[in-house]
C-alpha positions in Angstrom: 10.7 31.9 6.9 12.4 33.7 4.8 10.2 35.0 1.5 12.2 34.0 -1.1 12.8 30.4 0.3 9.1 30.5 0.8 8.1 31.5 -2.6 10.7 28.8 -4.0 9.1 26.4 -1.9 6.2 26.4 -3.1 7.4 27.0 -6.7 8.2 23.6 -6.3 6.0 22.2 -4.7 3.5 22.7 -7.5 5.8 21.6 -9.7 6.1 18.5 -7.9 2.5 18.0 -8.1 2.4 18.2 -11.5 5.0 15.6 -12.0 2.8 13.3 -9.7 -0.4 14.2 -11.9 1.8 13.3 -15.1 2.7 10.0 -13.8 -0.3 9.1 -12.0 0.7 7.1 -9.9 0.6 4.1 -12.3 2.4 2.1 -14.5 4.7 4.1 -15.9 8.1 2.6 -17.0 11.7 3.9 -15.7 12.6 4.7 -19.2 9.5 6.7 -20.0 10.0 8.1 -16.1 13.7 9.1 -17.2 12.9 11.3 -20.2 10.0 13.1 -18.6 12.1 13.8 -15.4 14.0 16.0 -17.5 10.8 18.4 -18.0 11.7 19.1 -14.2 15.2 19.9 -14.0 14.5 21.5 -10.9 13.4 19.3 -8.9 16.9 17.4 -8.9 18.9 15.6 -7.4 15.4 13.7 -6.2 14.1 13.2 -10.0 17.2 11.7 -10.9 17.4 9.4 -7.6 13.5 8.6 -8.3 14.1 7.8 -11.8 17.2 5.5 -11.1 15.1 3.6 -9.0 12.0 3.3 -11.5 14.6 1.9 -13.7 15.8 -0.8 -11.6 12.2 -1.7 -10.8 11.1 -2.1 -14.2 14.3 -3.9 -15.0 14.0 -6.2 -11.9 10.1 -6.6 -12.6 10.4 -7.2 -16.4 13.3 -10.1 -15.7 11.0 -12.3 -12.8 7.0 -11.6 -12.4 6.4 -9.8 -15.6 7.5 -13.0 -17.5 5.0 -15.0 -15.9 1.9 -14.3 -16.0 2.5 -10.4 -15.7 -1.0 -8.3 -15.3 -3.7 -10.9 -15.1 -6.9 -9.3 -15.4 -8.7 -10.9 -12.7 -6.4 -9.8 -10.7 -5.6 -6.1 -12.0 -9.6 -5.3 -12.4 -10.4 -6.6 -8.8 -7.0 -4.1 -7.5 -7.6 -1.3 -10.0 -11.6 -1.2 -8.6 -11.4 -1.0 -5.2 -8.3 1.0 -5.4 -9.6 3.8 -8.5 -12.6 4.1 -5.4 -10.3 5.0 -3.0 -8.1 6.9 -5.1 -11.3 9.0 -5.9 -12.6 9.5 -2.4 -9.4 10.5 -1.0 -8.9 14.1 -0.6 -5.4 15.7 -1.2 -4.3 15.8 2.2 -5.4 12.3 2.8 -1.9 10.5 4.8 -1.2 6.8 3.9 0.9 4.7 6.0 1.7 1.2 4.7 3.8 -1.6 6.0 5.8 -3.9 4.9 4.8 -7.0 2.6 3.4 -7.5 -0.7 -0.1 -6.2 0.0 2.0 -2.8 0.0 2.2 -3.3 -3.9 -1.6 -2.4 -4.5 -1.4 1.4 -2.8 1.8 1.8 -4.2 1.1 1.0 -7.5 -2.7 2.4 -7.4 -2.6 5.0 -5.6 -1.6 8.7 -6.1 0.2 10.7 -3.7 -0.9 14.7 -4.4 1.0 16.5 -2.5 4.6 15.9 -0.1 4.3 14.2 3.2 1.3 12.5 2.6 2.7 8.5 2.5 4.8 6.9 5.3 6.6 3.5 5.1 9.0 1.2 6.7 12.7 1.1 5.4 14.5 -2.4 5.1 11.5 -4.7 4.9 10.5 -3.8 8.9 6.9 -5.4 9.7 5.0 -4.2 12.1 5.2 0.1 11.1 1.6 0.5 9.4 -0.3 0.6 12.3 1.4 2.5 14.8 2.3 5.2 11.8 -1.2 5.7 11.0 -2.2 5.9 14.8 0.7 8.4 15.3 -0.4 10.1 12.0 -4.1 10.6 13.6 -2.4 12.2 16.3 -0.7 14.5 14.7 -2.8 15.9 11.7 -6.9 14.8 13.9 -8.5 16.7 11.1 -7.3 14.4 7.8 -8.2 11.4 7.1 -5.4 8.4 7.6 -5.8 5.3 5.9 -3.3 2.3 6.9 -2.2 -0.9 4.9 -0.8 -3.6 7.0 -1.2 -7.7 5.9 -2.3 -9.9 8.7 1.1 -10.6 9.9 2.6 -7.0 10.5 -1.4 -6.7 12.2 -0.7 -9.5 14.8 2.5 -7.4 15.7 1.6 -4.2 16.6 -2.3 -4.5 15.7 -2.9 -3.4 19.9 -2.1 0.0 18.7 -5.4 0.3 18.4 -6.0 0.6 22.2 -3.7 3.6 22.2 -5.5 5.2 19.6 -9.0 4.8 21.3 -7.5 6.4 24.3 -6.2 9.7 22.5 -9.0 10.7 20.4 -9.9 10.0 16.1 -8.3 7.3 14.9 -7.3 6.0 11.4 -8.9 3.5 9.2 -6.4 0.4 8.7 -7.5 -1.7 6.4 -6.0 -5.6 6.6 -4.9 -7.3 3.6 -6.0 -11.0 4.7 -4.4 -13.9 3.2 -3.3 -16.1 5.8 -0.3 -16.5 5.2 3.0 -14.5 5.2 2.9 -13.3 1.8 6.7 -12.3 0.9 8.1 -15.1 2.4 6.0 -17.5 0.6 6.8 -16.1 -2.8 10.2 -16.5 -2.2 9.6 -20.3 -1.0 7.6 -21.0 -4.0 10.5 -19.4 -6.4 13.4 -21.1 -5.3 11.7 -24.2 -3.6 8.2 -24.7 -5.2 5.4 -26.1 -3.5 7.9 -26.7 0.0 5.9 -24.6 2.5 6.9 -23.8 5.6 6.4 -21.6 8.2 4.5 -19.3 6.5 1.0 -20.3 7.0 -1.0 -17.9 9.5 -4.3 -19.4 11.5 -5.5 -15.6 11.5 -8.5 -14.5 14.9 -11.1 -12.9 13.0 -10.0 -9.9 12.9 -13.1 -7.7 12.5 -14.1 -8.8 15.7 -10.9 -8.3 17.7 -11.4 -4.7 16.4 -15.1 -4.5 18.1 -13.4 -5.6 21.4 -11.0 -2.8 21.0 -14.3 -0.7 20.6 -13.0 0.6 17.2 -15.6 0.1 14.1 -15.0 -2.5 11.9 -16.3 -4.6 8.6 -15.2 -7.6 6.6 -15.2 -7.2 2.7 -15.0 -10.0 0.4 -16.6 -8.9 -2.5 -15.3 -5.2 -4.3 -18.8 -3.9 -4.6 -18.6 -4.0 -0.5 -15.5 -1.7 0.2 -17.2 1.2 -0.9 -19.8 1.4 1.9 -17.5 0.0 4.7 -15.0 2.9 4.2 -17.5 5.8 3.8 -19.0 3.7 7.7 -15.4 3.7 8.8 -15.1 7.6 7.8 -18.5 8.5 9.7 -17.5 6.2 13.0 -15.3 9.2 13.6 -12.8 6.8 15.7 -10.4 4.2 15.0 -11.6 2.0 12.8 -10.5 -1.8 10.6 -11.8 -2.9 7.7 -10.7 -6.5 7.0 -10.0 -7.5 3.5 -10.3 -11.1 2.5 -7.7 -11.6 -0.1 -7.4 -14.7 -2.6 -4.2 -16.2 -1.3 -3.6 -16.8 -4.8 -3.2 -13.4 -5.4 0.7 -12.8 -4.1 1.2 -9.3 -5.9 -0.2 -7.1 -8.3 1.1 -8.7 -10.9 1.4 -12.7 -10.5 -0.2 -15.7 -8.6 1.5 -18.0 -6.2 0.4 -21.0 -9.1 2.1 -19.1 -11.9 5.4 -18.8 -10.0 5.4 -22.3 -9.1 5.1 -23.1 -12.4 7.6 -21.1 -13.5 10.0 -22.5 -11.1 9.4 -25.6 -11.7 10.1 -25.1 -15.6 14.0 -24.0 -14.5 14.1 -27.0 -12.7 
């Protein structure tokens, strides 16, 4: 490589990592994400193309979940501690693939993401990408450690991938967001037709033990205080490994619960 492309490289690269050290990964607002952009003009055009779409977030955000019930505590404090745990044991060139649902809403919101090329998502909403990217991921960089967020849906998709990673070598950790349901789809059923479900109800193997017959290490967490010693287990297993998550199905995003929007769609009734 040329040494001036180099050195400008990593010029800003380190920029970019104190941009994601400023933000931290956590609630900031597009506005406030707007005006500190410009402190790094160089970085555009992706500042500005990041910033545009921290605006239409918040605006989106502050116009449907935010007026409802936006940031309960029970369920911020149970997201922000098993997440701030992760967060801290994490090192910086840590990979996180997620897929698609609203489980993805508690890495992206709590996590932080050090350094370039370290998260990898679906476009357009495709299920079914968390696990195979983390297994690919594995593959590819054997010496960090690759956590991967799926909900039980996108598991029961492409949750065999686990057979390909036993067969290559170290594997990722995927950790399953279990509700039982199919989360998305059932906040939009409860915001335009409250309390009419269907289809969207999952009757969910036990997942912990499908990952045994696999031969992969696994553990089921249904408290916070036991997440903490599954994933340090998971990181010494040295092989593919699932830790299943049982989530509230109550708890539809980061923000809101499944009884709050019904309520408030009921109200515009």
């Amino acid at each position: 490589m040329d040494p001036t492309l180099e050195s400008r490289l990593d010029q800003l690269t380190r920029r970019h990592e104190e941009l994601g050290a400023a933000l931290s990964g956590v609630g900031i607002s597009g506005a406030d994400f707007v005006k500190l952009s410009k402190e790094y003009s160089e970085l555009s055009p992706i500042v500005e193309v990041i910033a545009a779409l921290r605006q239409a977030q918040s605006e989106m955000e502050s116009a449907t979940e935010m007026a409802s019930a936006a940031d309960d505590p029970e369920i911020k404090a149970m997201a922000e501690e098993e997440l701030q745990a992760l967060r801290e044991r994490l090192p910086d060139d840590a990979i996180i693939t997620s897929d698609a649902g609203n489980f993805s809403g508690w890495p992206n919101r709590f996590l932080q993401y050090r350094r370039p090329g370290r998260q990898l998502g679906p476009t357009s909403g495709a299920m079914g990408y968390g696990v195979p990217a983390a297994v690919a991921a594995k593959l590819a960089r054997p010496n960090s450690i690759v956590v991967g967020f799926v909900g039980d849906g996108g598991f029961l998709m492409t949750g065999q991938e686990l057979a390909t990673s036993l067969a290559e070598g170290p594997g990722p950790i995927i950790l399953v967001f279990n509700n039982a349901m199919y989360g998305t789809i059932r906040m939009h059923q409860e915001r335009r037709f409250p309390g009419r479900i269907s289809g969207t109800n999952l009757k969910n193997p036990d997942f912990a033990a499908l990952a045994r017959a696999y031969g992969a290490f696994s553990a089921q967490v249904a408290r916070t205080e036991e997440f903490t010693p599954a994933f340090e287990e998971a990181v010494a297993a040295k092989r593919a490994a699932v830790i299943e998550l049982m989530m509230d199905p109550e708890m539809i995003t980061t923000r809101t619960t499944l009884s709050a929007l019904r309520r408030q769609a009921e109200a515009k009734a």
